[in-house]
N, CA, C and O of each residue as an XYZ file, in Angstrom:
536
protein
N       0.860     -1.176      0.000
C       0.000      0.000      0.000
C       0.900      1.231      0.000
O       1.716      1.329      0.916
N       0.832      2.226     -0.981
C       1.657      3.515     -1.160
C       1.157      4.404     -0.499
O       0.934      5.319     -1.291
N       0.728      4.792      0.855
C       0.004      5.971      1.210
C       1.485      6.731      1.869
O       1.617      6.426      3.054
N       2.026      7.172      1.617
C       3.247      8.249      2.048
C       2.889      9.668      2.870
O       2.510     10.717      2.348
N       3.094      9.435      4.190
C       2.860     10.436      5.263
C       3.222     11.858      4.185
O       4.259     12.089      3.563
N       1.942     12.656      4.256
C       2.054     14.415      3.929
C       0.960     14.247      2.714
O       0.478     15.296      2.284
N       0.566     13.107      2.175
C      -1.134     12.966      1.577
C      -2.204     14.174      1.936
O      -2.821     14.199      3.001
N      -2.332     15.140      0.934
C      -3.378     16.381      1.512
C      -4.188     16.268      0.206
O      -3.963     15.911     -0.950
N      -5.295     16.763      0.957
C      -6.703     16.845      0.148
C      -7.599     17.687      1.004
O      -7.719     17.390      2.193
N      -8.396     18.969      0.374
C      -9.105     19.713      0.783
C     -10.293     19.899      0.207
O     -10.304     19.781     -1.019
N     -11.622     20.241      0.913
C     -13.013     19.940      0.903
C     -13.881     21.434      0.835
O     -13.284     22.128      1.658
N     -14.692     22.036      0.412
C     -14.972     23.200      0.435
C     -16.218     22.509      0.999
O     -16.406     21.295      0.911
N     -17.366     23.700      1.805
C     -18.529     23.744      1.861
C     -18.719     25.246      2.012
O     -17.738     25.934      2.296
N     -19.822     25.757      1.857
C     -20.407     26.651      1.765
C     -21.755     26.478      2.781
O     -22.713     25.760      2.493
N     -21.648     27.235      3.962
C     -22.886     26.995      4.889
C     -23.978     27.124      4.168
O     -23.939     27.891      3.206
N     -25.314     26.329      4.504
C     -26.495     26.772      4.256
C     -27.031     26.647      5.283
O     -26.348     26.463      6.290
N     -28.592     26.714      5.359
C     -29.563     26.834      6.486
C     -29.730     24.761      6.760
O     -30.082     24.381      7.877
N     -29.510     23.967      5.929
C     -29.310     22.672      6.326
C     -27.941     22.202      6.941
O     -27.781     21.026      7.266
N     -27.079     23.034      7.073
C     -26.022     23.214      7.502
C     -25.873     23.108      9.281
O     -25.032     22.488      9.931
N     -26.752     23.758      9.646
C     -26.308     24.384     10.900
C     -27.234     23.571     12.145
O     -28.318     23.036     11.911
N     -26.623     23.596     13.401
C     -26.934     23.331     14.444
C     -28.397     23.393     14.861
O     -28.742     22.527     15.666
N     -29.348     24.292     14.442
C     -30.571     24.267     14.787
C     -31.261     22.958     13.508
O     -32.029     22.041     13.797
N     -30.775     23.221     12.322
C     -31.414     22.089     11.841
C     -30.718     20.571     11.907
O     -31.445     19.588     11.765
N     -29.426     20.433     12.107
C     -29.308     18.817     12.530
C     -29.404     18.484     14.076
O     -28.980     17.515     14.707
N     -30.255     19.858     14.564
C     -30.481     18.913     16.112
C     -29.039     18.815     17.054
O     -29.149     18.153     18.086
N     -27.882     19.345     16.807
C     -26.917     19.482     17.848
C     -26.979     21.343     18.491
O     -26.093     21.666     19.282
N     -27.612     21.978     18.247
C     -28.145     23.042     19.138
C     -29.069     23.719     18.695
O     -29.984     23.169     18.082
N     -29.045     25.048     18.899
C     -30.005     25.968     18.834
C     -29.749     27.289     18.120
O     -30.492     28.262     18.255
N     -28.687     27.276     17.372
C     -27.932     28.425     16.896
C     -27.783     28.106     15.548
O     -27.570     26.968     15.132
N     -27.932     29.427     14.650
C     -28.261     29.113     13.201
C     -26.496     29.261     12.206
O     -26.218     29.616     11.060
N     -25.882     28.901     13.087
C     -24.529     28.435     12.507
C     -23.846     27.182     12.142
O     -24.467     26.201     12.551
N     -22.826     26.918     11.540
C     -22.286     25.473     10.948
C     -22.241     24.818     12.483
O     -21.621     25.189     13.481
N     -23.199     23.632     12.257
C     -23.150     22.650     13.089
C     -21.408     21.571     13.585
O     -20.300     21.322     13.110
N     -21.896     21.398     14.304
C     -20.163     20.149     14.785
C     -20.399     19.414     13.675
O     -19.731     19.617     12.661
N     -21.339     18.502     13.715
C     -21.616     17.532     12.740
C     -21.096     17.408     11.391
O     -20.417     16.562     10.808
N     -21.597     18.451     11.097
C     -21.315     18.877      9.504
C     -19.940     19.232      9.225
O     -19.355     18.922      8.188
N     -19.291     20.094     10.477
C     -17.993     20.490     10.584
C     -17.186     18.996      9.901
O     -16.810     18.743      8.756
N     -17.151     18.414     10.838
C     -16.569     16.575     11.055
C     -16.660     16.040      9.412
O     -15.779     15.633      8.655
N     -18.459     16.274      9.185
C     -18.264     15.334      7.766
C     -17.595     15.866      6.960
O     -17.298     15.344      5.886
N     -17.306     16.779      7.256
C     -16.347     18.213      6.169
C     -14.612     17.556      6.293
O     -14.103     17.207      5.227
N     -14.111     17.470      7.063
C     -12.917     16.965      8.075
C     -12.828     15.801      7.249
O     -11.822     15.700      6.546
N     -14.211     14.374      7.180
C     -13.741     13.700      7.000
C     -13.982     12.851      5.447
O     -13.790     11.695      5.069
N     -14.421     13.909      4.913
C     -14.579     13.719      3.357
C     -12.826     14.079      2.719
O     -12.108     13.644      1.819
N     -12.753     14.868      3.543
C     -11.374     15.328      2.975
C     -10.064     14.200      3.314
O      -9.035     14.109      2.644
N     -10.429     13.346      4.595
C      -9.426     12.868      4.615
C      -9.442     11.311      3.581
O      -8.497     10.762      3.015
N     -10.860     10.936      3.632
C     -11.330      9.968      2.283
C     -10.524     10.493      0.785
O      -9.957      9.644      0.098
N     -10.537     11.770      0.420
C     -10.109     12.229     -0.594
C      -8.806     12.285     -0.642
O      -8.329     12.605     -1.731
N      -7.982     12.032      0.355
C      -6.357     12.610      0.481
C      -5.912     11.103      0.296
O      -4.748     11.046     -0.102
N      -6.444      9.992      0.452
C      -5.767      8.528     -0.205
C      -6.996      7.593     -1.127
O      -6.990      6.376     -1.313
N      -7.991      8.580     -1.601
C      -8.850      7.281     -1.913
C      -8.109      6.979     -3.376
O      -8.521      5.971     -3.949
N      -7.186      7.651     -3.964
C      -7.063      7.139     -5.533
C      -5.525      6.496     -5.536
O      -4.734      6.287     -6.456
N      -5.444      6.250     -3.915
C      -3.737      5.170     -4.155
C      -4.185      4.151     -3.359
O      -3.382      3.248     -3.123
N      -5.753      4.064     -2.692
C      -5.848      2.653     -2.297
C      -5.468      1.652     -3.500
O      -5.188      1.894     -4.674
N      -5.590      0.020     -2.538
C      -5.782     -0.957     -3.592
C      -6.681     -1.187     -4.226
O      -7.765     -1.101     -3.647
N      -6.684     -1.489     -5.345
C      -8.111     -1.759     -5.602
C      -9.050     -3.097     -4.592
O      -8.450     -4.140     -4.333
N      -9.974     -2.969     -4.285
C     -11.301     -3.560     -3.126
C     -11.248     -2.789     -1.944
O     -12.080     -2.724     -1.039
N     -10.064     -2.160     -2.081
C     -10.207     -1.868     -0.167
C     -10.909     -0.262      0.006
O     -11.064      0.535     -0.918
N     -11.191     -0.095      1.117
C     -11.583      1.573      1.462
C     -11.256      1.512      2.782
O     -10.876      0.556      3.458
N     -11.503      2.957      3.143
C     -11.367      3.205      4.949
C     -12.322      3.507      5.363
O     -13.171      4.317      4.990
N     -12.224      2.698      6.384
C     -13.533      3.624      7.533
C     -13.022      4.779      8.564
O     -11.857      5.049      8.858
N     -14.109      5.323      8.984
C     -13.217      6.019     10.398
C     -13.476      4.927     11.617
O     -14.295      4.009     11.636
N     -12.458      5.345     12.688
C     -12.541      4.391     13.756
C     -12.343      5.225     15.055
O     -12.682      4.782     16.152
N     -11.597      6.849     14.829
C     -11.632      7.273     15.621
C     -11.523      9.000     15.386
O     -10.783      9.460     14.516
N     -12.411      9.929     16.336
C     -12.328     11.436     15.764
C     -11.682     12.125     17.708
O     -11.862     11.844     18.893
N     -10.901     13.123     16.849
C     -11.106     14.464     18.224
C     -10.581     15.386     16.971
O      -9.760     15.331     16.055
N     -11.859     16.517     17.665
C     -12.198     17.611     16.956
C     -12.685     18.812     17.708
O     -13.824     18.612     18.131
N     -12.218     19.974     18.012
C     -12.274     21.194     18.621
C     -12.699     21.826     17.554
O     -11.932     22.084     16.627
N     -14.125     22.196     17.547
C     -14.793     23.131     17.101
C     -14.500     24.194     17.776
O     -14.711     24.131     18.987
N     -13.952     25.432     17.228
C     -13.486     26.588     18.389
C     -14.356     28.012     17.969
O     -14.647     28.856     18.817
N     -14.673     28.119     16.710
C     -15.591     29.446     15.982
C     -16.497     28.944     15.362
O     -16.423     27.830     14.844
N     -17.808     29.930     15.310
C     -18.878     30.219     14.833
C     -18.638     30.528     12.998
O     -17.908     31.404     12.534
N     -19.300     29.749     12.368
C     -19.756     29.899     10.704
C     -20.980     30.225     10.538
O     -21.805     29.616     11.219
N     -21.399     31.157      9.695
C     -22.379     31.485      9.932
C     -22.997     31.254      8.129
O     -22.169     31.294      7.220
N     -24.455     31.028      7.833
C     -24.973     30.680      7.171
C     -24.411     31.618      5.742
O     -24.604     32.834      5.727
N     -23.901     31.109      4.896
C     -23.613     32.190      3.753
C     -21.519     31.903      3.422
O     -20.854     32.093      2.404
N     -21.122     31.409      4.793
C     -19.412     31.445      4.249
C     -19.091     30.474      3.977
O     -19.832     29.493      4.045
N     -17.509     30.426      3.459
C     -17.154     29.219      3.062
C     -16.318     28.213      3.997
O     -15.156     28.616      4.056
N     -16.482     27.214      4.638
C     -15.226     26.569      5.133
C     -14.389     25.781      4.557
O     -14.897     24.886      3.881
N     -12.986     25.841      4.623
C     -11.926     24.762      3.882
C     -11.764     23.637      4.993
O     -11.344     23.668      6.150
N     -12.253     22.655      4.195
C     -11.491     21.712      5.659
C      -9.979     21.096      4.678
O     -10.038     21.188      3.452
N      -8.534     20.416      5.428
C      -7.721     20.100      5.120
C      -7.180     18.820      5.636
O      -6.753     18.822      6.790
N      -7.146     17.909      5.058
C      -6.913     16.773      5.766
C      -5.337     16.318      5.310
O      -5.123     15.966      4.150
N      -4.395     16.352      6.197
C      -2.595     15.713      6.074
C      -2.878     14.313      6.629
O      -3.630     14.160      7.591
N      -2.247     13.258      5.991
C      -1.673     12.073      6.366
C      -0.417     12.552      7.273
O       0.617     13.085      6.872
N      -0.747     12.253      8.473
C       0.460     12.413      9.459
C       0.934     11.427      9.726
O       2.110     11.463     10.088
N       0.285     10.219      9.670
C       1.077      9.000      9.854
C      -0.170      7.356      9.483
O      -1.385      7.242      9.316
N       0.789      6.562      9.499
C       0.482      5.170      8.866
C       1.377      4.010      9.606
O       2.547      3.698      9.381
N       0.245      3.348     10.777
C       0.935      2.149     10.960
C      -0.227      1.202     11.042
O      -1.339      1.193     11.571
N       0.904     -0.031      9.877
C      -0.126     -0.823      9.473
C      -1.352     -0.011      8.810
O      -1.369      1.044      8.176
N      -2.681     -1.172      9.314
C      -3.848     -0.333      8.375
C      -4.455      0.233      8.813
O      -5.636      0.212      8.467
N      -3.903      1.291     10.092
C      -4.536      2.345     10.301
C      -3.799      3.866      9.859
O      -2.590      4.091      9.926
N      -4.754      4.739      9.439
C      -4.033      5.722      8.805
C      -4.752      6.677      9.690
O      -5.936      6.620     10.021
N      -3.589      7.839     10.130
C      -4.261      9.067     11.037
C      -3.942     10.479     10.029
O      -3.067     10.694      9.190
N      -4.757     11.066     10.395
C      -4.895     12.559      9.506
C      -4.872     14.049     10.956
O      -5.488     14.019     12.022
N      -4.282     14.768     10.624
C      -4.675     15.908     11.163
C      -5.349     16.824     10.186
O      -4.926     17.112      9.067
N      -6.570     17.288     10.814
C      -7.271     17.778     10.388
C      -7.375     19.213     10.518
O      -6.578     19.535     11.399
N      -8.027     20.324     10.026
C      -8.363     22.057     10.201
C      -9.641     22.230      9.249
O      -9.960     21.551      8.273
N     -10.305     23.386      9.843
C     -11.494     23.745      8.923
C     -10.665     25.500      8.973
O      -9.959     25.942      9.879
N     -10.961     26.002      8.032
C     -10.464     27.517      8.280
C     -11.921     28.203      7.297
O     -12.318     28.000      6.150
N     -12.409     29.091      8.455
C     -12.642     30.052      7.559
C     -12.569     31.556      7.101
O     -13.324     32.425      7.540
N     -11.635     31.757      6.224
C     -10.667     32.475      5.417
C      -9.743     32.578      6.225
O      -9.120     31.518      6.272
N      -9.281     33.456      6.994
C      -8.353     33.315      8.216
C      -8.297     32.835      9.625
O      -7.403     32.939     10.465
N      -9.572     32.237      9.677
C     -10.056     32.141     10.905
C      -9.934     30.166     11.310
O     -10.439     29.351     10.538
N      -9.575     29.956     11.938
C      -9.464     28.411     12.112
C     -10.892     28.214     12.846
O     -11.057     28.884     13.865
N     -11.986     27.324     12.412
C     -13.239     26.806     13.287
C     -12.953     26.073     14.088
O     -13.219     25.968     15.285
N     -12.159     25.324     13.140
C     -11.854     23.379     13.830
C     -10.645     22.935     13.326
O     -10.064     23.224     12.280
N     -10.275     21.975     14.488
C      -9.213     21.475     13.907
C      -9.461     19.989     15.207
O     -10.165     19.942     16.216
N      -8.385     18.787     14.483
C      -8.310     17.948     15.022
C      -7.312     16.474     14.595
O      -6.381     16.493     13.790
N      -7.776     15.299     15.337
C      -7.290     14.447     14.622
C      -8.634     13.312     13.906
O      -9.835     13.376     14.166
N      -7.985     12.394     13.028
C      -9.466     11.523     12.396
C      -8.565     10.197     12.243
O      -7.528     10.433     11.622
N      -8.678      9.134     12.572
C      -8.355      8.069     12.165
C      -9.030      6.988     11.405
O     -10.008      6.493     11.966
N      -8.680      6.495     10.162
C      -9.593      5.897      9.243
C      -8.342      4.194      9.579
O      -7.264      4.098     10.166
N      -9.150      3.240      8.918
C      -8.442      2.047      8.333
C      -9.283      1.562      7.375
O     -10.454      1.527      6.999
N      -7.592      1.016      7.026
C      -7.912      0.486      5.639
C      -8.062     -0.875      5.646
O      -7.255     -1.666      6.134
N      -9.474     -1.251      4.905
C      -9.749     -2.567      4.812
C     -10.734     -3.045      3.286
O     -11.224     -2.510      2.292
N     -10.583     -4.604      4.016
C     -11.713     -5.207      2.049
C     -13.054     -4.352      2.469
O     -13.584     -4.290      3.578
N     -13.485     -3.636      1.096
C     -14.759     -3.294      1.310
C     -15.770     -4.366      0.996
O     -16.758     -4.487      1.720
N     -15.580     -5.144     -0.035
C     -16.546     -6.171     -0.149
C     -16.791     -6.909      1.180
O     -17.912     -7.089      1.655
N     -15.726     -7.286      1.691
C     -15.837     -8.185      3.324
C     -16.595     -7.463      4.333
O     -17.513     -7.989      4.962
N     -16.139     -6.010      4.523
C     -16.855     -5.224      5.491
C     -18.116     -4.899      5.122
O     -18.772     -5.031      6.155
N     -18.798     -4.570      4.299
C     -20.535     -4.520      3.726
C     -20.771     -5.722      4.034
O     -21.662     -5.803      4.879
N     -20.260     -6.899      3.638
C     -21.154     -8.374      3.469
C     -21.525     -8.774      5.468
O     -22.401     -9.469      5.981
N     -20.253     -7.851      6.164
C     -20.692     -8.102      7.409
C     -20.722     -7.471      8.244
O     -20.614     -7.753      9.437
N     -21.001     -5.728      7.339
C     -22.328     -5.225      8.055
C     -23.744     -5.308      8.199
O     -24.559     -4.909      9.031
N     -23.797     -6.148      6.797
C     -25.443     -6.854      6.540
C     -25.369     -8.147      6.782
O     -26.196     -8.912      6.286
N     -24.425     -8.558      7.534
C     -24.434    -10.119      8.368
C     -24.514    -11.014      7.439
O     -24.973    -12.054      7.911
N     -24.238    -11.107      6.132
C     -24.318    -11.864      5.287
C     -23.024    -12.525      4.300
O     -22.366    -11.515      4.048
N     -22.615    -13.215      3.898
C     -21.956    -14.345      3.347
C     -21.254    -12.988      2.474
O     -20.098    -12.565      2.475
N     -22.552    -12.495      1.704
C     -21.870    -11.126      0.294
C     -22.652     -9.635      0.475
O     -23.800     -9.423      0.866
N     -21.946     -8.990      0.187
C     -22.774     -7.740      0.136
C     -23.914     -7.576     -0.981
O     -23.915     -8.091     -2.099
N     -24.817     -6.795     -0.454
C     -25.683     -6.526     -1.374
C     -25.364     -5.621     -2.677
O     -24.594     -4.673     -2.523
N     -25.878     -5.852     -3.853
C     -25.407     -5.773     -5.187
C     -26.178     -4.013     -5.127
O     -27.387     -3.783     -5.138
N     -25.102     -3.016     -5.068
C     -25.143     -1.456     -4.767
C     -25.765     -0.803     -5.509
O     -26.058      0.382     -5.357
N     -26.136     -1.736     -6.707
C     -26.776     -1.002     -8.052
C     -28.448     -0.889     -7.579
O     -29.272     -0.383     -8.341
């Protein structure tokens, strides 16, 4: 597996009103939710090795810490940035940042591994094979 520590890949979002904390239910404030922050974090770190996996395999996450520290507010953009900081065995860790424009929201770490995706679907649906995705 070629994944070589310093792997970067970055994720744009643009807040909307489905964006934010009052509508996914983690508060009451009409700004970029944690939630969304994270899936932002961790799309990017999917993107920073998905085109030197092997072919069958993918990552999951297995483990997050993430300091949401500023308010986004409906209308800006956040960058999230995901670095391969390190790789042992088939777990791969990323440090993560959301910035928006100069401003850091979030930052953290995300740990994904790499494994068969066919094996892991067939037994998350407890079954012999995965179900046919089409």
């Amino acid at each position: 597996m070629d994944l070589p520590v310093g792997l970067t890949a970055r994720v744009e979002l643009t807040v909307t009103d489905a964006d934010t904390a009052q509508t996914v239910g983690s508060g009451d404030v009409p700004v970029l939710a944690t939630p969304r922050a994270l899936a932002v974090a961790e799309a990017a770190t999917v993107l920073a090795t998905a085109s030197r996996l092997p072919a069958g395999t993918t990552t999951v996450g297995t483990r997050v810490e993430l300091a949401h520290t500023a308010p986004t507010p409906v209308g800006r953009t956040v960058v999230a940035v995901a670095r391969l900081s390190g790789v042992d065995g088939r777990t791969l860790r990323f440090d993560v940042s959301l910035r928006d424009g100069d401003t850091e929201v979030a930052s953290g770490v995300i740990e994904r591994v790499v494994l068969d995706r066919h094996r892991f679907v067939a037994r998350a649906f407890g079954a012999e094979t995965a179900p046919d995705p089409a």
